[in-house]
Each structure stands twice: as structure tokens, then as C-alpha cells.
C-alpha positions, 0 to 999 in steps of 0.5 A: 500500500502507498505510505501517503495512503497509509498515512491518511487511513491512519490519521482517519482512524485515529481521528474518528476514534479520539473523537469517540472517546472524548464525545463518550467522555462529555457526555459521561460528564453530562451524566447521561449513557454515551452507548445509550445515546449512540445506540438509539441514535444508530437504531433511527438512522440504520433501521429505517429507510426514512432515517436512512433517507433523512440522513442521506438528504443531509450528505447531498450537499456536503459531498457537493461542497466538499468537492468544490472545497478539495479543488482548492484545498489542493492548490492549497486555497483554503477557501473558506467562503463556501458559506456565502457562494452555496448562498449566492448561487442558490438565490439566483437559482431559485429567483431565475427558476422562478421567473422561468415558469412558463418554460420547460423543465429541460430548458429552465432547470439547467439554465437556472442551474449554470445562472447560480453556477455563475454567481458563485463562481463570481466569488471565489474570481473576487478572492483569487484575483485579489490573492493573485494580484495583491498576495491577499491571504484568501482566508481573510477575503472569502470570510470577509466575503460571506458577510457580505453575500449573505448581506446582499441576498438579505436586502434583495430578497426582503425588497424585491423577492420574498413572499409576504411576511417570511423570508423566502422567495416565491415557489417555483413550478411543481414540474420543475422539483426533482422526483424523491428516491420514494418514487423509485423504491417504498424503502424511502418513504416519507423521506426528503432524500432525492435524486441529487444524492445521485448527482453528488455522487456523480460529482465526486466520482468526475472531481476524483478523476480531474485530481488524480488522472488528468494534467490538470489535476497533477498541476493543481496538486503540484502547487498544493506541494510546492508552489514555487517548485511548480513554477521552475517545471512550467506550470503557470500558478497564478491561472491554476489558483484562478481556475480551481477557486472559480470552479470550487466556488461554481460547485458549491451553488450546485449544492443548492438543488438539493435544497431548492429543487429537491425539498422546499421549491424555492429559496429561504434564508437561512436554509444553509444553517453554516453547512458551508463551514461543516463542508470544511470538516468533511473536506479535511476529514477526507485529506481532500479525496472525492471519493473519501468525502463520500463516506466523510460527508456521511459520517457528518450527515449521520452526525447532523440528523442523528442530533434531532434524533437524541434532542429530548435526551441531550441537546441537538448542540452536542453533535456539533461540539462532536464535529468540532472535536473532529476538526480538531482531532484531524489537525493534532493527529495528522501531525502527529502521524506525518512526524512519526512516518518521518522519523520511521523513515 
């Protein structure tokens, strides 16, 4: 087995496994039954499809955010205004969805789609020509960035946009909304879980094939090693940071659709309750691999719909403070891990 692939399993491993122990140690503290709570909240989630659906619904667009994320993850952007761009290009997807009712599917749902696509890739161009050309830290323009999105959409859509006395857009066509996984099987039944989590899946699959088996993907992962170096073998820095911040960010609007298209109709704001900064956890977790944020973002949807199962017994909040404890555990043991292999040599 590859040594780098060695070394993630076991900082994966590890990771989970000291998150385990402190999460069973907070709730001991507590005073309440850690196998008790897990094991009630495994039984929801795996012994029913609807719990499995639900959980599935809350994966969806974590896989699509982590794929966006890990493109500039791996030219070492960390781009940490996916918040603001799943925002932004969702707004526009369900106002332009909306305006196009009068019009087929086939025609206004890829069109609304690419629209928000546009929109979001428009701020991830904003940070990487201001990290290119001024060597701004991107970590401080895109936080700086959310704020102002979410401001943006906030004015618009309360004077032009919203339905009256709430604060969501109007619904789009009936005809428009993706058909759920219980049309196709009985197993899903009740569920929210629909047809995105396909095209997440799809998604990940076509990221882990431009990181790793194209030029491109060489290139974006060279830079991520050493930008410098890059330089000296040709490869233009500036334009592959320019293209995986735009295209992370483009990726990050698709995401919407399983809110959008696939639950509620129509945009709501607040819809996205910070999932965009979860999407970071899921994308370190997976040590930006595709394929590895499939079963990362799992394990965080587990996490997410496995709160609302427990809160009568402990509040929802403890399943965040476990994935803080994840982000956390990811930094210490991967250096840990990266000096031990260094040492062995």
C-alpha cells in the first residue's frame, strides 16, 4: 500500500476514534449513557429507510461542497467562503427558476442551474484575483466575503423577492422539483432524500478523476506541494489558483438543488444553517479525496440528523461540539502521524 495512503487511513482512524472517546467522555460528564445515546441514535438512522433517507438528504450537499472545497484545498486555497457562494448561487437559482415558469423543465432547470453556477463562481474570481494580484491571504477575503453575500441576498430578497411576511422567495413550478428516491423504491418513504444524492455522487466520482488522472489535476496538486517548485517545471500558478477557486466556488451553488429543487421549491434564508463551514470538516476529514468525502460527508450527515434524533435526551448542540472535536482531532493527529512516518523513515 502507498505510505501517503497509509498515512491518511491512519490519521482517519485515529481521528474518528479520539473523537469517540472524548464525545463518550462529555457526555459521561453530562451524566447521561454515551452507548445509550449512540445506540438509539444508530437504531433511527440504520433501521429505517426514512432515517436512512433523512440522513442521506443531509450528505447531498456536503459531498457537493466538499468537492468544490478539495479543488482548492489542493492548490492549497483554503477557501473558506463556501458559506456565502452555496448562498449566492442558490438565490439566483431559485429567483431565475422562478421567473422561468412558463418554460420547460429541460430548458429552465439547467439554465437556472449554470445562472447560480455563475454567481458563485463570481466569488471565489473576487478572492483569487485579489490573492493573485495583491498576495491577499484568501482566508481573510472569502470570510470577509460571506458577510457580505449573505448581506446582499438579505436586502434583495426582503425588497424585491420574498413572499409576504417570511423570508423566502416565491415557489417555483411543481414540474420543475426533482422526483424523491420514494418514487423509485417504498424503502424511502416519507423521506426528503432525492435524486441529487445521485448527482453528488456523480460529482465526486468526475472531481476524483480531474485530481488524480488528468494534467490538470497533477498541476493543481503540484502547487498544493510546492508552489514555487511548480513554477521552475512550467506550470503557470497564478491561472491554476484562478481556475480551481472559480470552479470550487461554481460547485458549491450546485449544492443548492438539493435544497431548492429537491425539498422546499424555492429559496429561504437561512436554509444553509453554516453547512458551508461543516463542508470544511468533511473536506479535511477526507485529506481532500472525492471519493473519501463520500463516506466523510456521511459520517457528518449521520452526525447532523442523528442530533434531532437524541434532542429530548441531550441537546441537538452536542453533535456539533462532536464535529468540532473532529476538526480538531484531524489537525493534532495528522501531525502527529506525518512526524512519526518521518522519523520511521
Amino acid at each position: 500500500m502507498n505510505i501517503n495512503i497509509r498515512k491518511n487511513i491512519v490519521s482517519v482512524a485515529l481521528s474518528v476514534i479520539i473523537t469517540i472517546i472524548i464525545s463518550f467522555l462529555l457526555l459521561l460528564i453530562l451524566k447521561k449513557d454515551p452507548v445509550q445515546i449512540y445506540s438509539l441514535m444508530l437504531k433511527d438512522i440504520f433501521a429505517s429507510g426514512y432515517g436512512i433517507g433523512q440522513t442521506l438528504f443531509k450528505t447531498t450537499p456536503l459531498i457537493l461542497l466538499g468537492c468544490g472545497l478539495a479543488l482548492c484545498f489542493h492548490a492549497s486555497i483554503f477557501n473558506i467562503g463556501a458559506e456565502g457562494q452555496l448562498n449566492a448561487g442558490s438565490f439566483v437559482i431559485g429567483i431565475v427558476l422562478y421567473y422561468l415558469s412558463p418554460l420547460p423543465a429541460f430548458f429552465a432547470v439547467p439554465v437556472s442551474i449554470i445562472a447560480g453556477m455563475l454567481v458563485s463562481s463570481l466569488f471565489g474570481i473576487i478572492p483569487a484575483l485579489i490573492k493573485i494580484k495583491k498576495g491577499v491571504s484568501e482566508v481573510i477575503t472569502t470570510i470577509m466575503l460571506n458577510f457580505v453575500v449573505l448581506g446582499l441576498i438579505n436586502y434583495f430578497l426582503l425588497r424585491f423577492f420574498a413572499v409576504k411576511a417570511t423570508m423566502h422567495s416565491e415557489k417555483i413550478n411543481d414540474s420543475f422539483m426533482f422526483p424523491k428516491l420514494s418514487v423509485y423504491s417504498d424503502i424511502f418513504q416519507g423521506s426528503t432524500v432525492n435524486i441529487s444524492i445521485i448527482l453528488a455522487l456523480i460529482t465526486a466520482v468526475c472531481c476524483y478523476i480531474v485530481i488524480y488522472k488528468t494534467k490538470y489535476g497533477y498541476k493543481l496538486r503540484a502547487i498544493g506541494f510546492n508552489p514555487t517548485a511548480s513554477k521552475y517545471i512550467g506550470v503557470d500558478v497564478s491561472k491554476i489558483i484562478f481556475s480551481s477557486f472559480t470552479i470550487g466556488a461554481a460547485l458549491t451553488a450546485f449544492a443548492g438543488v438539493n435544497f431548492i429543487l429537491g425539498y422546499k421549491g424555492y429559496y429561504e434564508f437561512g436554509f444553509s444553517n453554516n453547512i458551508g463551514f461543516t463542508a470544511i470538516a468533511v473536506t479535511l476529514l477526507a485529506k481532500n479525496n472525492p471519493i473519501g468525502i463520500i463516506f466523510s460527508a456521511f459520517l457528518f450527515g449521520i452526525l447532523d440528523y442523528g442530533g434531532l434524533v437524541v434532542n429530548e435526551i441531550v441537546p441537538k448542540e452536542i453533535m456539533l461540539v462532536v464535529q468540532g472535536v473532529i476538526i480538531l482531532a484531524i489537525f493534532s493527529v495528522d501531525k502527529i502521524v506525518k512526524n512519526y512516518y518521518l522519523k520511521k523513515g
